[in-house]
C-alpha beads as a LAMMPS data file, in Angstrom:
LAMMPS data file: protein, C-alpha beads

148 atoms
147 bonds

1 atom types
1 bond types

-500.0 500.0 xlo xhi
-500.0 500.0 ylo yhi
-500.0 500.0 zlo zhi

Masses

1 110.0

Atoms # bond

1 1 1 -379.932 328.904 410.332
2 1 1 -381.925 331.607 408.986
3 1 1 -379.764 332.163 406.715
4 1 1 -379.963 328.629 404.901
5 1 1 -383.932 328.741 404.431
6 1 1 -384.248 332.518 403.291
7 1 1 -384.440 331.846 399.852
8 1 1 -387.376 328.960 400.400
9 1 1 -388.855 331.744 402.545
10 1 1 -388.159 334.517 400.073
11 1 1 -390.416 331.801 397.637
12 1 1 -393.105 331.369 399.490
13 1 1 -393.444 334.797 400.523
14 1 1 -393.720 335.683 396.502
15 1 1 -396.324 333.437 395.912
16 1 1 -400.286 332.949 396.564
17 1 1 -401.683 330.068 398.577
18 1 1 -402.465 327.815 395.424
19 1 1 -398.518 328.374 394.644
20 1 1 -397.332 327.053 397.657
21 1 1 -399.436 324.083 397.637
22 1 1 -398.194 323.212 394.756
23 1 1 -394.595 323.457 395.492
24 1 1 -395.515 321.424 398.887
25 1 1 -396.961 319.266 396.705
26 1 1 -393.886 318.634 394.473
27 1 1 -391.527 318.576 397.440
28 1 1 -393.338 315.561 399.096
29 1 1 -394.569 313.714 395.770
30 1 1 -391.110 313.911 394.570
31 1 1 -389.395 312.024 397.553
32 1 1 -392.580 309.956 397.276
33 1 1 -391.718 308.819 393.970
34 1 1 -388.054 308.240 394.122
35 1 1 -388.972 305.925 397.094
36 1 1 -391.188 303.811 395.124
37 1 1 -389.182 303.245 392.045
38 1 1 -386.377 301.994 393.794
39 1 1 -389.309 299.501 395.633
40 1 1 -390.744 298.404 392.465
41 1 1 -386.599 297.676 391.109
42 1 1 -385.384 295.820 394.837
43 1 1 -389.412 293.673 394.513
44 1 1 -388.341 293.231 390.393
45 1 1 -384.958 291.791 391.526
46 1 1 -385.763 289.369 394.217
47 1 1 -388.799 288.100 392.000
48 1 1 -386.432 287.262 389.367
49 1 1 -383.966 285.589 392.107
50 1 1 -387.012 283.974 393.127
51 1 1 -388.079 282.530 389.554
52 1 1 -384.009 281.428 389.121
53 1 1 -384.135 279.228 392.320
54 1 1 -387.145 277.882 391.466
55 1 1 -385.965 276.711 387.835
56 1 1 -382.481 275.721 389.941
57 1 1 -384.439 273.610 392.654
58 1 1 -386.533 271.815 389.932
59 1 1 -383.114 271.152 388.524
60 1 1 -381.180 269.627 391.085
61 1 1 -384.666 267.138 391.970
62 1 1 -383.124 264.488 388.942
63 1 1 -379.828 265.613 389.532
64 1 1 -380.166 264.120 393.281
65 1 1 -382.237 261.034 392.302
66 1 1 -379.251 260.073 389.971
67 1 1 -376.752 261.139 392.869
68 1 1 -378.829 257.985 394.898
69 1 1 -378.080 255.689 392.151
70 1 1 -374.572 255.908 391.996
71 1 1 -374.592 256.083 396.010
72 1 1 -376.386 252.537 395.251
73 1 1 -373.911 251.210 392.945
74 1 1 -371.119 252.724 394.862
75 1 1 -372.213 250.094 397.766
76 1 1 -372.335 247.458 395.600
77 1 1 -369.076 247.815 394.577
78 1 1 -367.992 248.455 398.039
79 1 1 -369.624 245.397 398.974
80 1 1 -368.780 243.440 395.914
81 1 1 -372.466 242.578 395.178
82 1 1 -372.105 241.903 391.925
83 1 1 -375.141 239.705 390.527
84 1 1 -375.786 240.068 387.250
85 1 1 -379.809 240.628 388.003
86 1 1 -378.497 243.379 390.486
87 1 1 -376.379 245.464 388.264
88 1 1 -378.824 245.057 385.241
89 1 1 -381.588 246.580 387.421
90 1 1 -379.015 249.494 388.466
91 1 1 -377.888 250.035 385.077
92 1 1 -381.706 250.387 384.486
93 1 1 -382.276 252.460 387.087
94 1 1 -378.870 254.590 386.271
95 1 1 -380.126 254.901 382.360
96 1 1 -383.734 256.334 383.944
97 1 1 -381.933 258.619 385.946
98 1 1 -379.793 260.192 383.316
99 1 1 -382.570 260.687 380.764
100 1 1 -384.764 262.236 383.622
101 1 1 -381.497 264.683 384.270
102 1 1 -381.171 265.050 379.937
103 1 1 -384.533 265.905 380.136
104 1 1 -384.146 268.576 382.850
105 1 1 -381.503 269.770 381.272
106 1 1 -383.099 270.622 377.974
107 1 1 -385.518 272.641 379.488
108 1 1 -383.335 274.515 381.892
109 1 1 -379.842 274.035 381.438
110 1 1 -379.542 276.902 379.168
111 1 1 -381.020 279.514 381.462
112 1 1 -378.361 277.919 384.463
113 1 1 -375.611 277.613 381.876
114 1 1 -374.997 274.431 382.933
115 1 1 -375.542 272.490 379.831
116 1 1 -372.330 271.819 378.915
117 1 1 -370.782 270.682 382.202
118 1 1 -373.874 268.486 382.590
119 1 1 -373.226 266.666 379.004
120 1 1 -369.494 266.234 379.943
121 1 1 -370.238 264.411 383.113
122 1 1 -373.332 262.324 381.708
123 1 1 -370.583 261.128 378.857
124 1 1 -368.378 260.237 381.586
125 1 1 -371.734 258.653 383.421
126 1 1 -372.551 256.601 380.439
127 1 1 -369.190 255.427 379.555
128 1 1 -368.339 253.642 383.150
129 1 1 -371.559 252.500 382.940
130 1 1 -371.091 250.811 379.748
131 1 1 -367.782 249.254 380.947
132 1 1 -369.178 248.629 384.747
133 1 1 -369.416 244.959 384.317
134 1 1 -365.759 244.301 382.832
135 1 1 -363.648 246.704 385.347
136 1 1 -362.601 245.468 388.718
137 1 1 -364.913 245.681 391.863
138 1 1 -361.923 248.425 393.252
139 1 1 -361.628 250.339 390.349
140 1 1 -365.823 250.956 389.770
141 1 1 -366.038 251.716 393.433
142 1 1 -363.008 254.445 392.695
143 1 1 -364.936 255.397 389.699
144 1 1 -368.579 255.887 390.832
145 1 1 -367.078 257.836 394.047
146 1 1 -365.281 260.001 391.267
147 1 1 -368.594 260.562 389.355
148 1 1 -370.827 261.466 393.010

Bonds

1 1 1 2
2 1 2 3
3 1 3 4
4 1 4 5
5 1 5 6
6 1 6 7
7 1 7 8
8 1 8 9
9 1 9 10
10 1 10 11
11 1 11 12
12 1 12 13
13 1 13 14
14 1 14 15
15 1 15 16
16 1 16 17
17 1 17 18
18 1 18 19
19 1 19 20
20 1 20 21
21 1 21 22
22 1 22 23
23 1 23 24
24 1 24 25
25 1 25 26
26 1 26 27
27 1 27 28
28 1 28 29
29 1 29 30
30 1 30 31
31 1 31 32
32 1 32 33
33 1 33 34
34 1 34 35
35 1 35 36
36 1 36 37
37 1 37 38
38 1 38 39
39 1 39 40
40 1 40 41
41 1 41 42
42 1 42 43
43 1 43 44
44 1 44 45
45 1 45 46
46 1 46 47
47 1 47 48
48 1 48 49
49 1 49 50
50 1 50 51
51 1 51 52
52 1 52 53
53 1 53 54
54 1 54 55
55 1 55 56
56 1 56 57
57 1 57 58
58 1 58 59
59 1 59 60
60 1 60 61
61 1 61 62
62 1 62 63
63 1 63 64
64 1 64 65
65 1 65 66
66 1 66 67
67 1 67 68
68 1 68 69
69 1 69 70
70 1 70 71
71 1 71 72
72 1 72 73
73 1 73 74
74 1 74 75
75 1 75 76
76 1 76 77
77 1 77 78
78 1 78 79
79 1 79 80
80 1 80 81
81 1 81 82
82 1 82 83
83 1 83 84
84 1 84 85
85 1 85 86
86 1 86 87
87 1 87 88
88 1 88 89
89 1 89 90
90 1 90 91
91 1 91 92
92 1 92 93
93 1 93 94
94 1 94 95
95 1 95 96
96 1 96 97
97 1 97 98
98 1 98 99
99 1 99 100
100 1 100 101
101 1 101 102
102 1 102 103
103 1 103 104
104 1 104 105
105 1 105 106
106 1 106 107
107 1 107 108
108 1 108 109
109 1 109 110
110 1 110 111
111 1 111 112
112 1 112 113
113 1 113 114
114 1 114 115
115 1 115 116
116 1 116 117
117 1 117 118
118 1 118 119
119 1 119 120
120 1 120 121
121 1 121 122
122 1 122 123
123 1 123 124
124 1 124 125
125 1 125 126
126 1 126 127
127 1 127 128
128 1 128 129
129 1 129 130
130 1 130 131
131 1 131 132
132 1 132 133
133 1 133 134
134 1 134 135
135 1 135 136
136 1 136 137
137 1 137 138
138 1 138 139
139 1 139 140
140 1 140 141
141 1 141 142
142 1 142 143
143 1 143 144
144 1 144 145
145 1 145 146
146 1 146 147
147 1 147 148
């Protein structure tokens, strides 16, 4: 064992007292250092993961109001409730939903990278709705479940 610390020995014995502090010094601010950097980076990272769920969270808040729309025409269809007052004021509600979603969307959707799946489904969103009130009871219900 002696053998591995006699040239740190052989060091210290060659220099005064302010030398060795100083090398003391370096030896435990060194470590020191190291130990905070990689802190800072690991507190940096999960900030940023942080920031990205928030962003994703406010995201998904239209997304799931729409989701409770077609849930609501999906029973309707189910149910075949199909009053012309009724669907108008889903429709309405549906139209709300998707602009509240477009809206997200263009202020998030290209830090997600989700814009372009989002603008394939609302197409496909806006289309059965358009052609809600001509297709069978069966085949909306098939549709909407398709779209959830």
């Amino acid at each position: 064992m002696s053998r591995v610390f006699s040239p740190a020995v052989a060091l210290m014995n060659r220099l005064a007292y302010p030398g060795k502090f100083a090398v003391i010094a370096v030896l435990f601010t060194v470590p020191l250092l190291l130990v905070s950097l990689f802190l800072t980076r690991e507190l940096n990272d999960r900030i940023q993961f942080a920031r990205q769920e928030e962003i994703g969270n406010a995201y998904l808040r239209p997304l799931r109001s729409l989701a409770e729309v077609l849930q609501r025409q999906r029973r309707r269809h189910a149910r075949r409730e199909m009053s012309a007052s009724g669907n108008a004021d889903l429709a309405t509600q549906l139209d709300q939903a998707l602009y509240r979603v477009d809206d997200t969307d263009h202020q998030f959707g290209s830090r997600l990278h989700v814009s372009a799946d989002w603008n394939v489904l609302a197409a496909r969103i806006r289309e059965w709705n358009a052609h809600s009130a001509t297709k069978p009871a069966s085949s909306s219900f098939t549709e909407v479940t398709r779209q959830i």
